[in-house]
N, C-alpha and C positions, 0 to 999 in steps of 0.2 A: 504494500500500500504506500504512495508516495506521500510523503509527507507535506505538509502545507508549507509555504513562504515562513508565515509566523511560526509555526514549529522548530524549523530549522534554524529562523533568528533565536528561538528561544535557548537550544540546544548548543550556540554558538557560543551565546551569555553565561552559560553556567559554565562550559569549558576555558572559556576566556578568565573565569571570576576564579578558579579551580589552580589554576596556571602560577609555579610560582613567579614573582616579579624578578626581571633580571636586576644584573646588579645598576645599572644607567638608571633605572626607573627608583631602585630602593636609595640613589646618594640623592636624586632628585625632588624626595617625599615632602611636604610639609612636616612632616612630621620629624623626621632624622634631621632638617636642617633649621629645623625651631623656627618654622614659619608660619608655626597656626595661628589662626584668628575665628578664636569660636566665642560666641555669648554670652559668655559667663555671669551670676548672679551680680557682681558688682558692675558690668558691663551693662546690664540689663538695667541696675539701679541708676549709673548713671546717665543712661538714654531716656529715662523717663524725667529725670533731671531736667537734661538739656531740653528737652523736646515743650517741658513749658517754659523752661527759657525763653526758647523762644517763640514760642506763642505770645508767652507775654510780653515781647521785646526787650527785658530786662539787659541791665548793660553790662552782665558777665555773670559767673560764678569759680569757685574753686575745689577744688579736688587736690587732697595729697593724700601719699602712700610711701611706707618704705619701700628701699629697694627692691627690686625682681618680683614686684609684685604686678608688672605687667601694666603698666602705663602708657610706655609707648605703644605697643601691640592696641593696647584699648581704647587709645586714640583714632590706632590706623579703623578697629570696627569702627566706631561711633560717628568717623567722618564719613562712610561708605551708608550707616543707616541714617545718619541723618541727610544725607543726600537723596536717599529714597522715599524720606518723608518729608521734603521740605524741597524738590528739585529744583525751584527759584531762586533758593540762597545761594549764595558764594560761599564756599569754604574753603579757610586756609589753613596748615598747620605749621608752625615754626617754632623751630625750635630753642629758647634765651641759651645765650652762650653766658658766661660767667669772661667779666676782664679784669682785671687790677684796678684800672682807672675805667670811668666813666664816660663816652665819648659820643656824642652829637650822631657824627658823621657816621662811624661805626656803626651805632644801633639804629639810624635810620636805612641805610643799606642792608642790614641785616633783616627788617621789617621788609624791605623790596626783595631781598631771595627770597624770602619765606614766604612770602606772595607770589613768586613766580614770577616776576618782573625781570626784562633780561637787560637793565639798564640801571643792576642794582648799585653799580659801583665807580658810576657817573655821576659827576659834581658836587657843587658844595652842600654842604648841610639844607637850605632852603630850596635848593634845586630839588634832592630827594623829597624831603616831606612834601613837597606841591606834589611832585612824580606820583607820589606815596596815594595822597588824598585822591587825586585824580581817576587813575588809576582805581582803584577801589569803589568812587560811587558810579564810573561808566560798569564793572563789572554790574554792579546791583543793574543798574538801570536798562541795560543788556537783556538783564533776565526779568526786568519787570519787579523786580525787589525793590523792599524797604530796608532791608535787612542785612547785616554779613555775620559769618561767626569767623572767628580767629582763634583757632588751639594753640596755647602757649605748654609747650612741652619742656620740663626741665624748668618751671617757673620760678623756683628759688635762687638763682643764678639773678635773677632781676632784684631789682631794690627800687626805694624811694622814685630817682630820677626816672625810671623806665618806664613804672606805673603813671608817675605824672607826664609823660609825655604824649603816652599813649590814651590817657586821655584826656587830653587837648587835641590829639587826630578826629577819638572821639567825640569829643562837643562841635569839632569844625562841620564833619560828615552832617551830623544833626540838624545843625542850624541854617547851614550854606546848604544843599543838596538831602535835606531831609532823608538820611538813611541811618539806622541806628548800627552800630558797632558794638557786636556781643564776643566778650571776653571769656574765653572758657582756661583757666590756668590750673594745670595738672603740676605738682612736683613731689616735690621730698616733704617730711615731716616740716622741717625750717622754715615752710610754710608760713606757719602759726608761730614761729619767732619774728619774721615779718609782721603778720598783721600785730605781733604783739606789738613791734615797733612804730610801727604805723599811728596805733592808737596812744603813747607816748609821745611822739610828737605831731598827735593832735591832727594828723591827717586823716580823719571821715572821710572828706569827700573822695580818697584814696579807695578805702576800704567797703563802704556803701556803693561806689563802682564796682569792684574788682571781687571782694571779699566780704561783702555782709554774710554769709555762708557758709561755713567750712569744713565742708563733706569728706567724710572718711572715706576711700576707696580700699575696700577690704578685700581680704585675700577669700580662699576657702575657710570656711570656720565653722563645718559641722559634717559629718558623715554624708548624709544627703546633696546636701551643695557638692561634692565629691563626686557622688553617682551621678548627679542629674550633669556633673562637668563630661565626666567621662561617655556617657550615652553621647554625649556631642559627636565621639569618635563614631559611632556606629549606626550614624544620621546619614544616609547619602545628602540628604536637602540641606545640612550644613556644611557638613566634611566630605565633599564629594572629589575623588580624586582617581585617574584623571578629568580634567573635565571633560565633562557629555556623558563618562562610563557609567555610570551611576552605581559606581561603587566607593561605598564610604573611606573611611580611612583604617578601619581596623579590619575589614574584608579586603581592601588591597594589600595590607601588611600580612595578612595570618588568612588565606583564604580557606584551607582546608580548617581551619578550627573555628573560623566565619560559617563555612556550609553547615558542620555538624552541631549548630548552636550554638557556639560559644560567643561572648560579647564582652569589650573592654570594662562595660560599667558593671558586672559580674566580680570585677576584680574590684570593684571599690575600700570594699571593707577589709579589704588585705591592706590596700597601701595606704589608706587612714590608721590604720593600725601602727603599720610602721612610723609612721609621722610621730604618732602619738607616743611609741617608744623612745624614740628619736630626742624628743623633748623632753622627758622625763626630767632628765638630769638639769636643765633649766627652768623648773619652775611649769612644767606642764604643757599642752596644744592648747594654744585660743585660735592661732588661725595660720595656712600657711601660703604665703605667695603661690601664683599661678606662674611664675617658670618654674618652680622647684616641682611642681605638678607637671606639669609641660615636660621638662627633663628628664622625674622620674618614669615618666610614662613612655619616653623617650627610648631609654635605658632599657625598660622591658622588652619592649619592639626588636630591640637589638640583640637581645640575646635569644630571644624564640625565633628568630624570623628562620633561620638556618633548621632550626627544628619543628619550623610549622604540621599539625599532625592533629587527625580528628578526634574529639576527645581532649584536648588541650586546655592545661588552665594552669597559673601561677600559684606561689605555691609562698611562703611567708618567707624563705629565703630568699628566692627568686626578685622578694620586693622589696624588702630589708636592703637587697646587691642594688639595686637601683634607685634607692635610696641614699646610698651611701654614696653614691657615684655622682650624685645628684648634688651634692655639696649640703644638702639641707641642717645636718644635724654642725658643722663647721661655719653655719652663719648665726647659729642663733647666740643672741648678747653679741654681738659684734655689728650683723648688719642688723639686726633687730630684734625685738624683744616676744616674744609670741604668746 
């Protein structure tokens, strides 16, 4: 009996999904080269954030985190979904460099890369900022916006002078060319030594801009939030890899133990566990950055892929090894306190 079209496509996809990956396709993964970008509950908490941001037009907010707790990564989502819900706005992300000295010219050029402007590092200080304003309400106006957002990445790097300059960009866009400018500033804990400072010398209108706010960006911090991360791997509609195959991420890594039911978020409560030992010796788990999740998850991938096989599943050393490898239990009390 000859088989249908769709039969044979079907028959094609489960061989194809069955197949292990060669080695071009396993150095090229998201996964192997720490390039994911998935959802995660503080991702999630702060798009809901942003998103009345800017509805409301509000003229910024702020977000910090310790280290490797996925900041930049959560920017690159938050610009991608907020551009899905809001496709009229402009959105830029730049990143505050940290200098010795404080400089004009410098930080106005730096405003035109960060914007994407290819004439960031041309003329004097008055020439960029005109550039600068310009430039930014023909983008809005382009798109029919009143609007822009601008991600300050690395925002502790910035101080007094920066914030105040920026806005005065802000009040010009407003008043001259009616577009508001939303400040979204992600950084380190120093944060909140900033705004402490801020409010010492008396700069409100600093802070009521930038920082009336100041939202915690948390890691994982509960078993659940762990499984519900990890099911992300085993989402083709999130983690679909390559694209079009519609094969998630933990079926292109481990297809034979993908076929016979097995699933990354299965493994949850193994490497919550280990986190949890991990810490002990510091004072206990309250919550643990998303690359040490990312890495250790990383890490597993790496050692079964060679032994992919149905029936498959990790095992409390196996995560403990990728844990360890993971640097996680070596940052705690040094890069942060958990």
């Amino acid at each position: 009996m000859n088989q249908s079209a769709e039969q044979q496509a079907v028959q094609l996809r489960q061989a194809v999904s069955m197949a292990p990956p060669s080695v071009a396709e396993i150095a090229a993964h998201p996964v192997l080269r720490s390039q994911i970008r998935l959802p995660t509950p503080a991702i999630r908490m702060a798009f809901d954030v942003l998103a009345n941001t800017a509805l409301q037009r509000a003229p910024g907010c702020c977000f910090h985190a310790h280290p490797r707790f996925g900041k930049t990564s959560a920017i690159e989502v938050l610009v991608q979904q907020l551009a899905q819900t809001f496709p009229d706005t402009p959105i830029y992300s730049i990143s505050a460099v940290w200098h010795p000295r404080f400089s004009e010219l410098v930080f106005m050029g730096e405003l035109l890369s960060g914007c994407t402007h290819v004439m960031s590092a041309v003329g004097k200080f008055e020439a960029r900022r005109t550039r600068l304003i310009n430039f930014l309400w023909t983008q809005a106006k382009a798109r029919g916006s009143d609007r822009i957002l601008i991600f300050i990445d690395e925002a502790q790097n910035w101080q007094e002078p920066q914030l105040t300059m920026l806005r005065d960009i802000a009040n010009e866009l407003a008043l001259h060319h009616q577009v508001q400018l939303i400040a979204v500033l992600f950084g380190a804990p120093e944060l909140a030594a900033l705004r402490t400072a801020l409010v010492q010398s008396n700069r409100i209108d600093l802070i009521g801009r930038f920082m009336i706010q100041l939202y915690v960006f948390r890691g994982i911090t509960c078993l659940e939030e762990q499984i519900t991360t990890m099911s992300f791997y085993d989402n083709a509609e999130v983690s679909e890899y390559p694209a079009g195959s519609g094969r998630c991420y933990s079926e292109f890594l481990l297809p034979q133990a993908y076929a016979s039911g097995w699933r990354l978020q299965q493994e949850g409560p193994r490497l919550w566990e280990q986190f949890r030992l991990a810490a002990q010796a510091s004072g206990g788990l309250g919550e643990v950055g998303m690359l040490w999740v990312a890495d250790s998850i990383r890490h597993f991938f790496l050692d079964h892929i060679e032994f992919d096989h149905p029936g498959l599943a990790g095992t409390a050393k196996s995560w403990a090894s990728a844990v360890a490898r993971a640097g996680f239990k070596d940052s705690l009390g040094v890069t942060y306190f958990s």
